[in-house]
Every structure is written in structure tokens, then in C-alpha cells.
N, C-alpha and C positions, 0 to 999 in steps of 0.2 A: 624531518617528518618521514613516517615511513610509507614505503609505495609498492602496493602490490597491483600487477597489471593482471587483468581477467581475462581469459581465451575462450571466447563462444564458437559452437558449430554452424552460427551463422553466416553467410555471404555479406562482405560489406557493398549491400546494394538498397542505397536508401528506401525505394521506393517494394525493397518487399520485406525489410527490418520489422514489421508490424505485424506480420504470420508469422516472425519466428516465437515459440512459448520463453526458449534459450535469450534471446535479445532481454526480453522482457523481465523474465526473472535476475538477468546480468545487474540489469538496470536499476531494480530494486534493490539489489544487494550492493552497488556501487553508491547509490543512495546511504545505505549504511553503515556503510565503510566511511565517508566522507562525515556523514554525523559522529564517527567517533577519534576521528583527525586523521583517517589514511586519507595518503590520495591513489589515484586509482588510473589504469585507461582502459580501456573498452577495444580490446583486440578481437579481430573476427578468421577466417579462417585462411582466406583467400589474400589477404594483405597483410597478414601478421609481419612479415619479413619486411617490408616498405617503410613500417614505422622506425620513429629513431631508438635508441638505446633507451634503455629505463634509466634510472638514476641509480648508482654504484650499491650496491647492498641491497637490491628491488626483488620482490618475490613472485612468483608466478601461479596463482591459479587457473588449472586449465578446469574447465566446466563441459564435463566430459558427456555429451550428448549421443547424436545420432550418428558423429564424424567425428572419425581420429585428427587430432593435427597434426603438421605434417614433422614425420620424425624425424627428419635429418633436421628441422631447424628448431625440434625439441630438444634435439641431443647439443645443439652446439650453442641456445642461446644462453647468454650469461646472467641466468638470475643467479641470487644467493642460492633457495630452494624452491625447488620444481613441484606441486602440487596438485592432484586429481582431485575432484569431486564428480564421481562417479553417481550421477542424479538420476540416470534412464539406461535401456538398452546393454544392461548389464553381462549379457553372455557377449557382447562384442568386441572389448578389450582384450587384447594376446598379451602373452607373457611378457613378449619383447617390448612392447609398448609398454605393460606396466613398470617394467624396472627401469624405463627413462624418469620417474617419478620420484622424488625423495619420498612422499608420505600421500597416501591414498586416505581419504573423506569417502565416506559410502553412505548412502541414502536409506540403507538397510540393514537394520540387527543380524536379520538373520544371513544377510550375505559377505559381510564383514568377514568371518573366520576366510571362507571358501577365497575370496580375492586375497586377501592377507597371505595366505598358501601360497597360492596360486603368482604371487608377484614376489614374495619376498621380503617384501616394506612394511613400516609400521600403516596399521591401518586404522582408521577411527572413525566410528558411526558418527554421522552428521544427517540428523534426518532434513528434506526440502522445508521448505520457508514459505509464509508467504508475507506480501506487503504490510498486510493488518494496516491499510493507510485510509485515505479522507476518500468518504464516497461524495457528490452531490447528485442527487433527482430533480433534473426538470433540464426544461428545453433552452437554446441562445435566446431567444427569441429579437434574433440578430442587434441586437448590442452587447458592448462588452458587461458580462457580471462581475463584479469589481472584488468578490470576496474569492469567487473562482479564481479571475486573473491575479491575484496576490499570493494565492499556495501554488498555482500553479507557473508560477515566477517564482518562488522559492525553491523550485526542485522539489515539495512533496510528492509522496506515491497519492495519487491522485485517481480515482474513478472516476468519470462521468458517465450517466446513466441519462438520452435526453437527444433532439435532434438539432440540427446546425449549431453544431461546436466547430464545425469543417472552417468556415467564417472567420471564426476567429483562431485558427493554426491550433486548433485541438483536436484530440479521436478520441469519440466514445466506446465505452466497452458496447454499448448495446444502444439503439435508438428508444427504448422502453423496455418497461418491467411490470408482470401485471405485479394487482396489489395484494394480493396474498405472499407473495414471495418478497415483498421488501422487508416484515420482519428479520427473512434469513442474511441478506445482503445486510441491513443495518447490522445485525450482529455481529459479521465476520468488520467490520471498520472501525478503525482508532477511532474515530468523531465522523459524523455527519457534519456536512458545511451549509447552511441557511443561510437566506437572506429575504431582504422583505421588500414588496415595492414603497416608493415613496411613502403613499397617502395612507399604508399599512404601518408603515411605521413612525410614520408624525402623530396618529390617531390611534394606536396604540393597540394596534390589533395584532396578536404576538402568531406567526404563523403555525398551521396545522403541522408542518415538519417535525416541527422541537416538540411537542407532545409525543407523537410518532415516536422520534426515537428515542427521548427519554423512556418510553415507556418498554423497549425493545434493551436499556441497559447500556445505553450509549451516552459518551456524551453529544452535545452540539456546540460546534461553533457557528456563531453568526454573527453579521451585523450590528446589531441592535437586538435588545430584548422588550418592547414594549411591553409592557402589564404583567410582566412573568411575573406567576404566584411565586411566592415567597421561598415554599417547602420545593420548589422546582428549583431555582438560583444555582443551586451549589452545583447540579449535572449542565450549565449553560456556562460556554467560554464566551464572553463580549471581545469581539473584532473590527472596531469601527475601522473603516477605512485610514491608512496610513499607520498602522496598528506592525507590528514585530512580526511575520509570523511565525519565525523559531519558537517564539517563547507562549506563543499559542497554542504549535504542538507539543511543547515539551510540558505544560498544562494540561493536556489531551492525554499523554504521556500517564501523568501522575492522576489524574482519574481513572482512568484506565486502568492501573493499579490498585484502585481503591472501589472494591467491588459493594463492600458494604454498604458505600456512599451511595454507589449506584444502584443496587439495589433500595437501598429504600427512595429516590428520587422515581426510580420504575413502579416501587407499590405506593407512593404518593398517586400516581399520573391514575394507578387502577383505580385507587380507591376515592378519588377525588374529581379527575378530569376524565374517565371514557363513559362513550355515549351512553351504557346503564346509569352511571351518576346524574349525566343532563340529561335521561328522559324523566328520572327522580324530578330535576328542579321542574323540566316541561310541565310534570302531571300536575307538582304542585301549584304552579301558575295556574294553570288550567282551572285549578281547582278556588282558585282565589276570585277566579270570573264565577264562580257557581255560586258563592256565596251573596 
């Protein structure tokens, strides 16, 4: 298997690992790497040298931040090749740092040529990333949510948007979100994660989420889908509990890809499920007591 070890600007000091932006986007990307059979370790700046040896032919990404690492044990460690990605703070790298590097990543077209010069090494635009992973909205409501605690045991990139996730050894990005702005978050997410309470979903009341983001172009994973109209199905991944979740995201995955699909499940939602359509059925009602 092959093993590239990641080098962040971070301090390996568990308890302030969560302010770093570097940690986090590592995190995501080691995530990725391991979805595609690398494996990986997670070097920080201060301990890089403590750790044991990589494994013989191992490659080294450093994740070139707001801190150089440190170059006498850049010059002497033994990977195969030595690698920048040059993501932020671009005027700060010196020559001599960059020609410890076999091959420079650069976060910018337009700065590519200028480092490229400037170091002497092949250099290759790689623009920043982001997760594109599973948001969920709503609160612990101090028990465990069994569809949350199953991605997020699988190592998915994971949002939480919501309070007392603390409880249960989670962090939220935010304690809340108003609701004009959840269109835009649903957008940027591979799937929204749903779930429903008991009596909602024995009774078959399918929740206001999965309309939500269906109609936003997303899919949904949830639980259960109680009463889901028909022309909706195809943008809904069912997860009952004890469910794979690899193979949920990689279903997420293949939606995701298929925009067309999602697009018409989103002009289903306008043209059949938002509230102009049910105050249509209201008026009609209404109008059946008149007669």
C-alpha cells in the first residue's frame, strides 16, 4: 500500500487542534487519501521528529501554511519525495526552503510561474479543496442520533450544525443557522443526513428536511422514508440503522454526479411540494366547505 505522511503548521496540542483551519483541511484530505487506498499519518510541527519512520518508499506532503518546518529534519528525512502545497502566506517561503522540495503544489495559477522561478522545481497548480461532505441541522437533544453516530464512526467529513453534540464527544461547526442561509450550506454538502423521531416515522410523516434539501439539489440520507412521494424516491438514500455507510456515501457520491436526476427531483419539490402548491390545495379545501 502506499503511504504519504502529511506535515501541518499545526502544534500537536490536542486541546487547541480545533482553531487550527491547517488541522482541519489535513483531516479532510487524509479522509481522501484513505478512500482511495493510501494510508496516511498526520505529522504536526513540533513532534514531527518523535514519530517513528514511515514505511520504506513513503512520501511526504508538507501543507505549507503559516510555519516553515523545520529544515534540518526536512533536509534529512527519508521519504521517497519531498512535497509542498503551498495553500496560504505565499510571499513567506525562501529559496532555500523551497529547493528542500522535490515538487511544489501551488493553490494559484497565477503564482505558479513566480515560485516555479523562484525554487527551481517542477511546480503544479493544485487549487484548495473542500470537504463537499454530510451536513446534519438540529440539536443532541442529549441522546445519541443513531444516523449521526454511524457517519460519524465511519470517519465521514461531517458537519454539525445544532447544540449539545459536546455530550456526545462531537463539535459543531456552529450552534445554529438562521433559515435563510440553509439553502447555501445545503448546497455546498454531498447529502444532508435526516432522521425522524419514532412516532414520525411509524405514522409515516416523512420530515420537512428532505423536502428542504431536495429542493436545494441535494440528496438526503435518512433513516426511513415514510410516505416519500414517488417523483422524490430517486434524490432519497434509505439508512436504516445497521445499514453500510460506505456504500451510502458512495450512492451520495453517484447522485451527486447526476445532476439532471437532481435537478428534476428539485423541480418536482417546486412544482408539487412548496408551500405555493399547499396553499393551492388549502384554498381548494376551503373552497369545498363554501359549497
Amino acid at each position: 500500500m502506499r503511504h504519504l505522511d502529511l506535515l501541518i503548521a499545526a502544534p500537536a496540542d490536542p486541546d487547541g487542534l480545533a482553531g487550527w483551519g491547517d488541522y482541519h483541511y489535513a483531516r479532510d484530505l487524509q479522509l481522501a487519501l484513505h478512500r482511495r487506498g493510501l494510508s496516511s499519518r498526520l505529522l504536526f510541527r513540533d513532534t514531527q521528529d518523535l514519530v517513528p519512520p514511515a514505511p520504506a518508499g513513503s512520501d511526504l506532503l508538507v501543507l505549507r501554511g503559516k510555519f516553515a518546518p523545520n529544515a534540518a529534519w526536512l533536509r534529512q528525512a527519508p521519504y521517497r519525495r519531498k512535497l509542498a502545497w503551498i495553500i496560504s502566506w505565499p510571499l513567506d517561503p525562501t529559496p532555500e526552503e523551497l529547493a528542500d522540495y522535490d515538487r511544489l503544489l501551488v493553490a494559484s495559477t497565477q503564482d505558479r510561474p513566480r515560485l516555479a522561478a523562484l525554487s527551481g522545481r517542477p511546480a503544479h497548480t493544485l487549487l484548495q479543496a473542500t470537504a463537499f461532505g454530510l451536513l446534519f441541522v438540529g440539536n443532541c437533544r442529549g441522546v445519541e442520533r443513531p444516523i449521526v453516530a454511524a457517519f460519524s464512526l465511519a470517519g465521514a467529513p461531517l458537519e454539525l450544525i445544532g447544540e449539545g453534540w459536546e455530550a456526545m464527544g462531537l463539535t459543531a461547526g456552529s450552534p445554529a443557522i438562521a433559515n435563510e442561509a440553509l439553502p447555501g450550506s445545503y448546497g455546498q454538502a454531498l447529502a444532508v443526513l435526516n432522521d425522524h423521531h419514532g412516532a414520525m416515522a411509524a405514522y409515516g410523516y416523512l420530515s420537512n428536511r428532505v423536502f428542504d434539501a431536495l429542493a436545494c439539489g441535494v440528496p438526503v440520507i435518512t433513516d426511513v422514508a415514510p410516505g416519500c412521494p414517488p417523483e422524490l424516491e430517486s434524490g432519497v438514500i434509505g439508512h436504516p440503522p445497521g445499514s453500510d455507510a460506505e456504500a451510502s456515501l458512495e450512492r451520495a457520491r453517484e447522485l451527486r454526479g447526476d445532476q439532471p436526476r437532481l435537478a428534476a427531483v428539485a423541480a418536482a419539490v417546486a412544482e408539487h411540494h412548496s408551500f405555493d402548491a399547499r396553499a393551492g390545495e388549502l384554498l381548494a379545501l376551503l373552497e369545498l366547505d363554501d359549497d
